[in-house]
ZABAVO-333769 format. One record per residue (C-alpha): residue in one letter; x, y, z. Coordinates in pm, whole numbers, padded with zeros to 5 digits, always signed. Example, Ala and Ser with C-alpha at 12.3 -4.5 7.8 and 13.67 -1.06 7.14 Angstrom:
! residues 2
A+01230-00450+00780
S+01367-00106+00714
***
This chain:
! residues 262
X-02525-01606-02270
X-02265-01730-02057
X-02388-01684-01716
X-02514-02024-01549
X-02798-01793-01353
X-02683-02022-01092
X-02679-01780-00800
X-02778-01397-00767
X-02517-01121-00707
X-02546-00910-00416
X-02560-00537-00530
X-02381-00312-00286
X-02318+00012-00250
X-02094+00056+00007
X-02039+00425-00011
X-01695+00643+00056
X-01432+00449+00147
X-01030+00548+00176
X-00823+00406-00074
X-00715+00097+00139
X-01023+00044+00285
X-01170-00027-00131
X-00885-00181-00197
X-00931-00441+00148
X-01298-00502+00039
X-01210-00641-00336
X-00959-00870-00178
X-01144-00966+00085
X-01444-01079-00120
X-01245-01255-00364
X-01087-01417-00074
X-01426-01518+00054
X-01574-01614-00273
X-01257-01893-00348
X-01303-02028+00021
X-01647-02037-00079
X-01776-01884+00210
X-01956-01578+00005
X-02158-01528-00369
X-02075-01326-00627
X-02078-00952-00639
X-02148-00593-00797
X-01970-00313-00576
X-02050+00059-00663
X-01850+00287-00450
X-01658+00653-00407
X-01311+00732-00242
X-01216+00984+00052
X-00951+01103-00006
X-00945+01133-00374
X-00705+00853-00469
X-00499+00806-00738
X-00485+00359-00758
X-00151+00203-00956
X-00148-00082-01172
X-00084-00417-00998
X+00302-00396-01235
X+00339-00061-01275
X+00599+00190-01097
X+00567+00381-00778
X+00875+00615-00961
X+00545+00746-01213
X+00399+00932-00949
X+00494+01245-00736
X+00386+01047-00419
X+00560+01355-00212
X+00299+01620-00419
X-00017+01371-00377
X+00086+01356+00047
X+00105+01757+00014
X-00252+01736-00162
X-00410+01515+00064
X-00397+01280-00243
X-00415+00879-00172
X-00191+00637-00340
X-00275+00266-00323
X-00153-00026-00566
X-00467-00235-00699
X-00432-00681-00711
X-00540-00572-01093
X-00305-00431-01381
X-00285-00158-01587
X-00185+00205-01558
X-00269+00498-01291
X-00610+00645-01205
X-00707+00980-01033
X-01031+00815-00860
X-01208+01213-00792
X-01567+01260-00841
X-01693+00937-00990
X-01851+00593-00897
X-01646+00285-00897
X-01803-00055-00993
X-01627-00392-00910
X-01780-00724-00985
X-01653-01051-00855
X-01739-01407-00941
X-01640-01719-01029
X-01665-02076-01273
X-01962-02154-01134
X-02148-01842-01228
X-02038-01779-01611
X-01920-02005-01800
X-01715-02012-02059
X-01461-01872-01797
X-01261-01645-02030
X-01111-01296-02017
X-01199-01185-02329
X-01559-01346-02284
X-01609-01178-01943
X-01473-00760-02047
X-01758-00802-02292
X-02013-00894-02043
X-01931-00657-01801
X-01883-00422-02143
X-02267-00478-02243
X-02365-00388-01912
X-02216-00037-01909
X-02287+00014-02213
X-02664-00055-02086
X-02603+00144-01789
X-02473+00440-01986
X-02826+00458-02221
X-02970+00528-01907
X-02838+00805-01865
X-02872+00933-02244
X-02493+00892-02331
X-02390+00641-02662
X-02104+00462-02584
X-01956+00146-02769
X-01711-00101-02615
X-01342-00065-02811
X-01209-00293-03054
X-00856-00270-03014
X-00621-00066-02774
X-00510+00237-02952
X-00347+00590-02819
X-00061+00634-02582
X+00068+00315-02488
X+00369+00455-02322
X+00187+00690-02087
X+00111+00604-01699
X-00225+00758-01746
X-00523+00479-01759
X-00703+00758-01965
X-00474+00806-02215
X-00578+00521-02455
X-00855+00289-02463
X-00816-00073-02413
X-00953-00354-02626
X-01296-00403-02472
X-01306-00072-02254
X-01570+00164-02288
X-01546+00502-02498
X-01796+00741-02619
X-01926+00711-02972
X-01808+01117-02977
X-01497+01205-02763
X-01328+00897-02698
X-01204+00646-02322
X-01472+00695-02100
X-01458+00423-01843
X-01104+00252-01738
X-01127-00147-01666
X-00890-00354-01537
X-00944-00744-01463
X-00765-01013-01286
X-00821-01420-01248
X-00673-01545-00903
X-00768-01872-00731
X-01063-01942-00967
X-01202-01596-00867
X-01227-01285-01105
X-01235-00919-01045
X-01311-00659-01252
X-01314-00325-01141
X-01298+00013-01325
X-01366+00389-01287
X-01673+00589-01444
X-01606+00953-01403
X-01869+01209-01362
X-01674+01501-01370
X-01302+01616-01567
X-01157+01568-01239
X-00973+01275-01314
X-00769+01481-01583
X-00585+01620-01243
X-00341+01339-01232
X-00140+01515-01503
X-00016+01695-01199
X+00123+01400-00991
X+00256+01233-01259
X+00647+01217-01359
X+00795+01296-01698
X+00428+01212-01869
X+00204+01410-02055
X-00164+01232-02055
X-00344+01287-02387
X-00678+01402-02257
X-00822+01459-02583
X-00858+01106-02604
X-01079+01066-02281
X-01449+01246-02137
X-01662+01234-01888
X-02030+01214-01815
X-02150+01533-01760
X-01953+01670-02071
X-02087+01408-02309
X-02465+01444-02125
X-02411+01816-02142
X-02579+01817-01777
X-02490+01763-01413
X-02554+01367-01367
X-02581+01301-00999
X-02443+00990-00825
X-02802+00862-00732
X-02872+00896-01087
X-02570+00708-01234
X-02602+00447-00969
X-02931+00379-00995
X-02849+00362-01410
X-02599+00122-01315
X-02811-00102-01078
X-03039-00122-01412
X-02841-00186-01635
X-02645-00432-01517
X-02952-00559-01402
X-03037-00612-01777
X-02724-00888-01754
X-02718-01002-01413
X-02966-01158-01117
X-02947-00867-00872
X-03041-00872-00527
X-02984-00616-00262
X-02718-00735-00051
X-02431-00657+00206
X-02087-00730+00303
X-02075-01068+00517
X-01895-01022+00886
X-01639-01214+00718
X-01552-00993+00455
X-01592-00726+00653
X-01327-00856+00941
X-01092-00967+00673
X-01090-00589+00485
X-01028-00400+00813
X-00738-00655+00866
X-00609-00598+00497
X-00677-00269+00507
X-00436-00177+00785
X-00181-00461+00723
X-00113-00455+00340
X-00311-00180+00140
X-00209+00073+00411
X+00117+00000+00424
X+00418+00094+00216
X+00575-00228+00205
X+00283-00296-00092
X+00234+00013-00219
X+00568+00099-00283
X+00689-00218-00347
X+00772-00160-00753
***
């Protein structure tokens, strides 16, 4: 395995945050983390409002951001890539380290860690999933759910089931990505311009569980099976992460000058 095992990750839950306020917090660990004032991290967290999050490159012109203000609807533009996410009822996991806890320090080599542990996670909760071997689908559409990504998670029956996305900055890397509980997410076909999202190509966990999956039941599925992977220790935010996502927060992921800005 990769990992050094040379420090523990603090697992967090940090609850229902608004969109900048989850946005803020990635940044502000992976800020803390390359300053090396902080250790690596596994994030689980939820959204108020229900937000739909853009790709780091992709347009503000894909989505009705009139329709989603009308909705109560949150728009924010993630520091990772890819294409847009209706973040409804679901957990979020982000994980942040860097060189010094996995070597080697490789994309590829890094989706399929955080791959294995999902796919752990998922077993948990009685759902077969395998990690994709290629990007396939809609490549075109704005919809992260319209296609599965090389290394992404789909169901071994109905097909995308959790969206990643990943970015290296400053010797730092974060990986984020949605798991959704419900067919909520399928909503963003309604705040999205000239784009029809293939569904078919996507689920959810209740569907494939054919049950209702609560969130202390997925998150305690994904404390264990990442777990499986990864030191764990309970953990929190430092006060300097904290200070530094309330700042961020209001100055850049609130703000229109960066969530607009493409």
């Amino acid at each position: 395995m990769p990992l050094t095992d040379a420090r523990a990750f603090r697992f967090v839950y940090s609850g229902a945050e608004s969109s900048a306020a989850n946005m803020a917090i990635d940044e502000a660990v992976m800020t803390a983390l390359r300053e090396g004032r902080s250790g690596p991290m596994l994030r689980i967290y939820r959204w108020d409002p229900p937000t739909i999050t853009l790709g780091y490159f992709q347009r503000i012109q894909d989505i009705d951001v009139d329709r989603c203000r009308r909705d109560g609807i949150g728009v924010v533009r993630r520091l990772t890539g890819g294409r847009a996410v209706l973040h409804d009822r679901e957990l979020t996991y982000s994980i942040l380290f860097t060189g010094q806890d996995f070597q080697p320090f490789r994309k590829k080599d890094i989706f399929l860690l955080v791959a294995r542990c999902l796919v752990d996670s998922l077993k948990r909760l009685g759902i077969a999933s395998r990690i994709a071997a290629k990007t396939r689908g809609d490549l075109k559409s704005a919809n992260c759910f319209a296609s599965p990504a090389q290394f992404e998670i789909e169901s071994v029956m109905e097909g995308k089931l959790i969206g990643s996305a990943q970015v290296i900055h400053g010797g730092v890397m974060l990986q984020h990505g949605a798991i959704p509980i419900t067919d909520s997410y399928t909503a963003i076909a309604r705040y999205l311009r000239c784009d029809t999202p293939i569904q078919k190509q996507a689920a959810s966990l209740n569907r494939l569980a054919g049950r209702e999956i609560g969130e202390e039941e997925l998150l305690g599925a994904l404390r264990a099976g990442f777990g499986e992977h990864l030191r764990l220790v309970d953990g929190e935010l430092t006060e300097g992460e904290q200070d530094l996502a309330r700042r961020l927060s209001g100055e850049k992921y609130g703000s229109d000058e960066w969530n607009m800005r493409r």
